[in-house]
N, C-alpha and C positions, 0 to 999 in steps of 0.2 A: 449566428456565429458559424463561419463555416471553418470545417477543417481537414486535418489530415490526420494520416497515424504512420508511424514512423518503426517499421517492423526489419526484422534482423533475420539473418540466414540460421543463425543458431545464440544460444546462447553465448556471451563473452565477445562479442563479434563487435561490441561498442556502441551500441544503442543510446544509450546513455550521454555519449558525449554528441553525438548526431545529433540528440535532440536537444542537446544545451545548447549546441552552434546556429541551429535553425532557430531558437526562441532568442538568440545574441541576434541573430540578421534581423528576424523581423523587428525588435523593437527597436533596432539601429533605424529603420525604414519609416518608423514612426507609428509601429503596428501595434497593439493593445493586445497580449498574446497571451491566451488561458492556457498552463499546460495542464496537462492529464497522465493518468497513468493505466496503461488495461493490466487487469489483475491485481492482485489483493497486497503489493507492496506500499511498506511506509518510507523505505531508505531512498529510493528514484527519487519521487517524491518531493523529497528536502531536495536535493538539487537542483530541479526545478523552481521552487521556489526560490531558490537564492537568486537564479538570476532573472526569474518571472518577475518577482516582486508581490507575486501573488501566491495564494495556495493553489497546489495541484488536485485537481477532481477525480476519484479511484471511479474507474470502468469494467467491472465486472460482473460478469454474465449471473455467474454462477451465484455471487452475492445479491446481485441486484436484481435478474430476471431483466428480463428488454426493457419494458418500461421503466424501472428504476435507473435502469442504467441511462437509457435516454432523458428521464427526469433529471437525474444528476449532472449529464452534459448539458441541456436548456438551462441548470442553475447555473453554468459560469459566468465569470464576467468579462468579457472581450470581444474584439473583432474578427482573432481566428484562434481556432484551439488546433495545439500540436499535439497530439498523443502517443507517449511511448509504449512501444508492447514489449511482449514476457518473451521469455526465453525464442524460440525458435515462432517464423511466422506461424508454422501448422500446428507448434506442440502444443497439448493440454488438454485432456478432454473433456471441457467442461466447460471452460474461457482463455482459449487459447487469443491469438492477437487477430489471426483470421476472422476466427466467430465476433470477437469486439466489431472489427472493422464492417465486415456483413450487416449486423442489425443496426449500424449505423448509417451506413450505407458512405462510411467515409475511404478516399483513394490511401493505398498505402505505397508510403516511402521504402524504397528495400533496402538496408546498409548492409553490404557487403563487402568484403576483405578483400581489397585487393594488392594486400602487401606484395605477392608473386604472383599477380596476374592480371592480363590487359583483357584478352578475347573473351579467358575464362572467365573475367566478371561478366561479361555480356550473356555469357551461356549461362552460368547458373541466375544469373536476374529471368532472363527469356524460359528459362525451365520453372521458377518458383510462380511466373505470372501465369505458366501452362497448368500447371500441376493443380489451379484451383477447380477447374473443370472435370480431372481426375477424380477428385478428391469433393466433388457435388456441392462447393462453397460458392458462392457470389463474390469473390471478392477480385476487387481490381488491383493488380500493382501497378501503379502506373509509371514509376522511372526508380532510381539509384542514387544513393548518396554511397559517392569509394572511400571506405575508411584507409584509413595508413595509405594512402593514394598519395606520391610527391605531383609536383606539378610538369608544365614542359609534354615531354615524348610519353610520357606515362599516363598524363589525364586523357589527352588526347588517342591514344590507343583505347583507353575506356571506351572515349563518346564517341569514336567515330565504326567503334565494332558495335555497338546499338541497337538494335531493330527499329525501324520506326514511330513504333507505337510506346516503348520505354523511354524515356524521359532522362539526360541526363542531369540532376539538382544540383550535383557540386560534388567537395570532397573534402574528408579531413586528413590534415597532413600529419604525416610520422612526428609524435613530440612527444618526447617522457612526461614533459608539464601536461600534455591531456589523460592522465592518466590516473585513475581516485584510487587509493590504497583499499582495502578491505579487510574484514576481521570475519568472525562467524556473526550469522544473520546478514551479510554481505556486504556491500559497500560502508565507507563513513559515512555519516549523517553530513549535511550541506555544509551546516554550521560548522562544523570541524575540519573538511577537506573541499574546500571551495577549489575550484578549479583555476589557475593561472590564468589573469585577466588578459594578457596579452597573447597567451597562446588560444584562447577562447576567440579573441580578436580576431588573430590571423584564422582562424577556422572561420570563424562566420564570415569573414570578405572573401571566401570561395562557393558562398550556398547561393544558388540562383532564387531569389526570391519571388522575383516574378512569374517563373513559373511552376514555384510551390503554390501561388497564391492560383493560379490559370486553373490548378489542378482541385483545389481545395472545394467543398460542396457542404452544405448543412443538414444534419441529419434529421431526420423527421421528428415531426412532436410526438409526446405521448399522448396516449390517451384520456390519461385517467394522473391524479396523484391530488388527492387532497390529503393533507394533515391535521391532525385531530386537533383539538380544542386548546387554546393555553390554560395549564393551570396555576395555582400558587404556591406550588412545589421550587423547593430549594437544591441545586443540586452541585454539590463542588467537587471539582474533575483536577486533579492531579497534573500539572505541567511542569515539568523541570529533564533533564536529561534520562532519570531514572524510567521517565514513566513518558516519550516522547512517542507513542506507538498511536496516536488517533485520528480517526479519517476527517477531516474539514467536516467533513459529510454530518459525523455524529456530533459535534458540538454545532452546529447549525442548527438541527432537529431539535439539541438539549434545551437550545433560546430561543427554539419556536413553543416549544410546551413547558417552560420553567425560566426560573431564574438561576440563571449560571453562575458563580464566581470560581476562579481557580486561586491554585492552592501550589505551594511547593513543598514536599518533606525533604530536598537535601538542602531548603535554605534554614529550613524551622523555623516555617510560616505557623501561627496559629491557625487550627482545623476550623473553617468559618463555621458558624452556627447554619444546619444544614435538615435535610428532610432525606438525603439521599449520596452518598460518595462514589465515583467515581474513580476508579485508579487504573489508566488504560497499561497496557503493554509498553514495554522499553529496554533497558539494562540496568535491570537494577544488581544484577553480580559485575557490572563495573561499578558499583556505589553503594558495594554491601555497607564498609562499612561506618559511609555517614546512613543509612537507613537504620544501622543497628543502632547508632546514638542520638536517631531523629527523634527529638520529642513530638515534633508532627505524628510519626507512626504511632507512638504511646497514646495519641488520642483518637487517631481512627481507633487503634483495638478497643479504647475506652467507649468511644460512641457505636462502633460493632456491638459490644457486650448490651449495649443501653437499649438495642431493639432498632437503631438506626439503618438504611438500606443502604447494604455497601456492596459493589461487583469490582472484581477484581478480573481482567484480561489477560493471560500470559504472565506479562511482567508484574501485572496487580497481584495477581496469584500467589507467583514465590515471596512477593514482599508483603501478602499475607499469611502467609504458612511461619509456620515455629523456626525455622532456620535454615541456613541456603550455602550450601558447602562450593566452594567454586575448584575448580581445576587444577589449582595450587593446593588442594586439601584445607583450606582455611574456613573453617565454617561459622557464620557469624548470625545472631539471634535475628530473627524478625518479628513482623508484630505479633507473632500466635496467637493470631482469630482462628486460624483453617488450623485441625489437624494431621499436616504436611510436614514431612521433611524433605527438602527439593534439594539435588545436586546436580550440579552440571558436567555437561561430558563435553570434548574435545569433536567429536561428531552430533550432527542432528539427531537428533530422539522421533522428532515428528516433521513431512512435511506434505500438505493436501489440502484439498479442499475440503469442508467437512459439512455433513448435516448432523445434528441432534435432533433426538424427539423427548421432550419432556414428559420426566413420567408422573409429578404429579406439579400444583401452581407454583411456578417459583419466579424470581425478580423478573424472569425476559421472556415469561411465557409461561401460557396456563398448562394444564397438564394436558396433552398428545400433541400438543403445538409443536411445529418443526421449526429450525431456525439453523439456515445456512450462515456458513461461516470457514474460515481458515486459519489453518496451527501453522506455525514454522519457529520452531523452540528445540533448544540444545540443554534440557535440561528434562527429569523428570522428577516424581513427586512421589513418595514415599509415603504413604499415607496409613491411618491409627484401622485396625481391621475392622470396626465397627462403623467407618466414616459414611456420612451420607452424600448419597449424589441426588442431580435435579435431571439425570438427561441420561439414557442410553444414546448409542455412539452409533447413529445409521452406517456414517461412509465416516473415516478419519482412525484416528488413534486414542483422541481423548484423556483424562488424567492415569484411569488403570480398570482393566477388564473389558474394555467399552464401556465405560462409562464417563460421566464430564460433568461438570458443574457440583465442587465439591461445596457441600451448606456446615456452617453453623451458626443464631442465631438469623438474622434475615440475612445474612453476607453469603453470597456466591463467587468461587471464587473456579473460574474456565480459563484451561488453554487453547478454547476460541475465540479468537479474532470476530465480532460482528460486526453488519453495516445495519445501517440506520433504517434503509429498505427492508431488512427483514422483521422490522414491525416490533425488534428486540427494546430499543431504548424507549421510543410509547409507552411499551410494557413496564420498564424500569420508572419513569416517571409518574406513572400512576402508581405505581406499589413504593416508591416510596411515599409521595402523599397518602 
């Protein structure tokens, strides 16, 4: 599967809709188009799939280490994969879009802004493909997509100020319709702010697809990546708006070693008969309060209490903690399994990449076992002064003190984000069996 990566001068710069336009062209072309995302977002993500048709694959250094991360790209399924990057090409230091694109060994698209300026696009595209050899990365830029670029005397001042060896792919045109609204945690989710199918249109009949495709390369295999054994462990994972935070990645791994079924608490699904729950990351303080009248939730904390294995992620967390006060002051009960009280703030509380090291066996790892991971939460957690944790806090912020992974009865409940690569849900599926 060969591909590209689809990297930005900075954050906000439009990444996002460059790469909806390039996945509209190719499969207008009749192209089978895996998208991707580098770095540890779930919101990109969704928009991609909406017009993928398929789920997007997370590429992340720092989550997955090379080989996972290369395992996880060989897991898609298509003819070429588009990958969007994080924030700025070089920021991050840890998985920035750079460092994805190097151990990939894939070319990268540069979207830069060229709402007032023609030459200046050409100079800073010609500077960002310089600056990788400053900066001691391998990485190729190979051409430009001009965001907010009209057509006429303005494209053509792009391409024809160019260097030789830059590439130019096309451009998106000034349109409020390409534009996704955002809240805190950032963009809307796909489902909800789908993008203007005709302004989608007109952008992707400006992306030179030919020579996206001239450019496009497949990145090496891994090494190594066996998966452990299936067992006859039951494991039901949380899908509804409340709880929409989980990587493809991790429900693939959970139905390669278990038996999957999901579950909704804001529809008041009955809790399936289970070995082990699941409740990933989401908004669940946009859905306090059907969570607070979910008889769904009355039965995790009943099966929590019974000795059952439940992990709770971010948004699993506050909707297992005692009650979750939102921004309006309105605080409304949750399941009280965790000894938390969680409120939410109008700014970010946490946002990093994070390592734990467990300090003694718990759901996602035995004791000194490390397990990468990433927080990005507007919320924090208020917790009883005798509470237990399962993990001091190497790099990150964690629930309070450096610490993370608050227990009571076998339920774990972390404001880290894990991937499947870091050997976390394995660990989960055996220790609920």
């Amino acid at each position: 599967m060969n591909g590209i990566v689809v990297g930005g001068t900075r954050s906000g710069v439009g990444k996002t809709v460059a790469t909806l336009a390039i996945v509209r062209a190719l499969r207008a072309r009749g192209h089978d188009v895996q998208p991707a995302k580098a770095g540890p977002d779930f919101i990109d993500p969704s928009h991609h799939e909406a017009v993928a048709g398929k789920p997007s694959r997370t590429l992340d250094l720092w989550l997955e280490g090379r080989e996972g991360m290369r395992r996880n790209y060989h897991r898609g399924d298509g003819d070429v994969c588009v990958v969007e990057g994080v924030m700025g090409l070089y920021d991050g230091d840890c998985s920035s879009t750079a460092m994805v694109a190097e151990e990939l060994d894939l070319p990268v698209v540069l979207v830069v802004d060229a709402k007032a300026g023609m030459e200046s696009v050409a100079a800073t595209a010609h500077g960002f493909r310089e600056y990788a050899e400053h900066a001691g990365r391998d990485v190729d830029v190979a051409g430009v997509v001009a965001q907010r670029a009209h057509g006429g005397r303005h494209e053509r001042g792009i391409r024809d100020a160019l260097p030789d060896d830059l590439a130019y792919f096309g451009r998106i045109p000034p349109r409020s319709a390409l534009e996704i609204p955002d809240r805190h945690l950032g963009l809307h989710m796909g489902e909800e702010a789908a993008l203007d199918e005709a302004a989608l249109d007109e952008a992707a009949e400006s992306i030179n697809t030919d020579r996206l495709l001239d450019v496009a390369r497949t990145p090496p295999r891994p090494e190594s990546g066996a998966v452990g054994d299936r067992t006859d462990a039951r494991i039901a994972v949380a899908r509804d708006a409340a709880f929409c935070f989980a990587y493809p990645a991790t429900v693939e791994r959970l139905r390669e070693r278990a038996d999957v079924v999901t579950f909704s608490p804001l529809a008041g699904d009955d809790l399936p008969a289970c070995d082990g729950v699941y409740l990933p990351g989401g908004y669940p303080e946009l859905h306090a309060r059907a969570l607070e009248d979910s008889s769904t939730m009355d039965a995790v904390a009943a099966a929590a209490a019974d000795g059952v294995a439940v992990l709770g992620e971010c948004g699993g967390l506050m909707a297992l903690s005692e009650s979750l006060t939102t921004t309006d002051e309105e605080t409304y009960e949750m399941a009280g399994v965790l000894p938390a009280e969680v409120r939410m703030h109008d700014r970010y509380q946490a946002l990093d990449h994070v390592e734990l090291r467990a300090t003694r066996d718990t759901l996602t790892a035995a004791a000194d076992d490390r397990r990468r991971g990433h927080e990005f939460h507007y919320s924090n957690a208020d917790v009883d002064g005798d509470a237990r944790f399962a993990f001091d806090v190497v790099r990150g912020s964690g629930i309070r003190d450096d610490r993370d992974g608050l227990c009571e009865h076998r339920t774990v409940g972390t404001y880290c984000h894990l991937h499947p690569e870091s050997g976390a849900f394995d660990a989960f599926v055996e220790g609920a069996r």
